[in-house]
N, C-alpha and C positions, 0 to 999 in steps of 0.2 A: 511533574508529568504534564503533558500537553494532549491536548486533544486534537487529532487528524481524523481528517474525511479521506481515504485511501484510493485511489481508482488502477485496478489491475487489470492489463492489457495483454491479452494472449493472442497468435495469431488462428485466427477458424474460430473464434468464441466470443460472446459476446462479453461488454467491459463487465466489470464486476465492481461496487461501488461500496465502500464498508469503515465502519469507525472505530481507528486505532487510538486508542491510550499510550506512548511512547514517550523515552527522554526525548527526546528532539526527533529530529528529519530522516535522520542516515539510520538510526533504531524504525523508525516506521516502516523504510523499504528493507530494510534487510531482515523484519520479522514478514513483510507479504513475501519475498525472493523464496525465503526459506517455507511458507507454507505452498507456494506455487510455483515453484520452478521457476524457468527462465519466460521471463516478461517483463512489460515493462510498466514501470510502477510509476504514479504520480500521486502524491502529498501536497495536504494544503488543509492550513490550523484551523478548526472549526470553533 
């Protein structure tokens, strides 16, 4: 398991900054997609 700093991008909202426990990269945004709908997601290992 890896530790990410998560940063979720929606449009009209302000970013939302938050830390994911995940196997890798493509597990960290596809568990933010799935709690937030469509935005866009940026990952980076803390």
């Amino acid at each position: 398991m890896i530790a990410f700093t998560v940063t979720v991008r929606r449009e009209g909202m302000p970013d939302l900054v938050y830390p994911e426990i995940a196997h890798d990269s493509s597990s960290a945004v596809m568990h933010a997609q799935a709690r937030f709908g469509v935005c866009r997601v940026f990952v980076r290992v803390t």
